[in-house]
C-alpha positions in Angstrom: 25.3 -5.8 -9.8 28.0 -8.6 -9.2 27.7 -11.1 -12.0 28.0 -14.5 -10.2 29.6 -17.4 -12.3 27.7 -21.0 -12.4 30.4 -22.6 -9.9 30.1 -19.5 -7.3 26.5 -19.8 -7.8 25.8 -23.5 -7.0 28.5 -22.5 -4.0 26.3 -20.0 -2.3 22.8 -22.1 -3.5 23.8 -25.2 -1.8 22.9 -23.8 2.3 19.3 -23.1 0.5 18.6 -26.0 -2.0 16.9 -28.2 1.3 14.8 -24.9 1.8 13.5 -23.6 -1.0 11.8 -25.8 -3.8 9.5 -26.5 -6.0 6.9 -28.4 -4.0 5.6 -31.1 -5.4 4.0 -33.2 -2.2 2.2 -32.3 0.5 4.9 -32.4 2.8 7.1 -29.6 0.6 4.2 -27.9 0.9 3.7 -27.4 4.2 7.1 -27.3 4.6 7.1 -24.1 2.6 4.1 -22.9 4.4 6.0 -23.1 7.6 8.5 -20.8 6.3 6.4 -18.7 5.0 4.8 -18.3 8.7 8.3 -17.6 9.9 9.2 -15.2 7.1 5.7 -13.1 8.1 6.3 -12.8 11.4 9.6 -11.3 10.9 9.2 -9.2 7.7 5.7 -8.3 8.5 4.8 -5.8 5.9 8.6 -4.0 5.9 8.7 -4.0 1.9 12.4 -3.0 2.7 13.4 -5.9 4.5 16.3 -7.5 3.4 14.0 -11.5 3.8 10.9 -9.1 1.6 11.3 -10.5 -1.9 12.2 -14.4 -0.3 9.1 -14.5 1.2 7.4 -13.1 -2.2 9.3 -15.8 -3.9 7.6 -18.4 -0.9 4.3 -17.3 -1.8 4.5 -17.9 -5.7 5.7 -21.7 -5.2 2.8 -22.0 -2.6 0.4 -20.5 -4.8 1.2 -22.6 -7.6 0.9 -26.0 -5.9 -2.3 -24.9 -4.2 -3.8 -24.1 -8.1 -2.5 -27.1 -9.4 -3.4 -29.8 -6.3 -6.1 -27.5 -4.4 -9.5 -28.1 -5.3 -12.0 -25.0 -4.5 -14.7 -25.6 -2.9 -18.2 -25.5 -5.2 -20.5 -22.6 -4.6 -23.3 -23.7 -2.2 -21.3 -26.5 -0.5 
């Protein structure tokens, strides 16, 4: 495995910094959810697929705004 130095790094993070965040309004999060949408439809369930663990990584940061800033519904609503 290469081992990438800090400058090289922020280098080739840069293209992706306006595309993959943290999401912290609702905006980011749709934002991400519209990639993830993309990212489905063309890794579909190809585990090999070089886009595979990105759209993993989508999920997580979705997941983890929707359990901090999505309320579930009460049983019997």
């Amino acid at each position: 495995m290469q081992n990438l130095g800090v400058s090289q790094t922020v280098n080739n993070w840069m293209p992706f910094a306006n595309t993959l965040y943290v999401p912290y309004t609702e905006k980011e999060y749709k934002n991400l959810v519209a990639l993830l949408d993309g990212l489905i439809d063309e890794v579909g369930e190809d585990e090999s697929h070089p886009l595979a663990s990105l759209m993993e990584v989508v999920g997580v940061l979705i997941e983890k705004y929707e359990d901090e800033n999505v309320s579930e519904l009460s049983v019997g609503e």
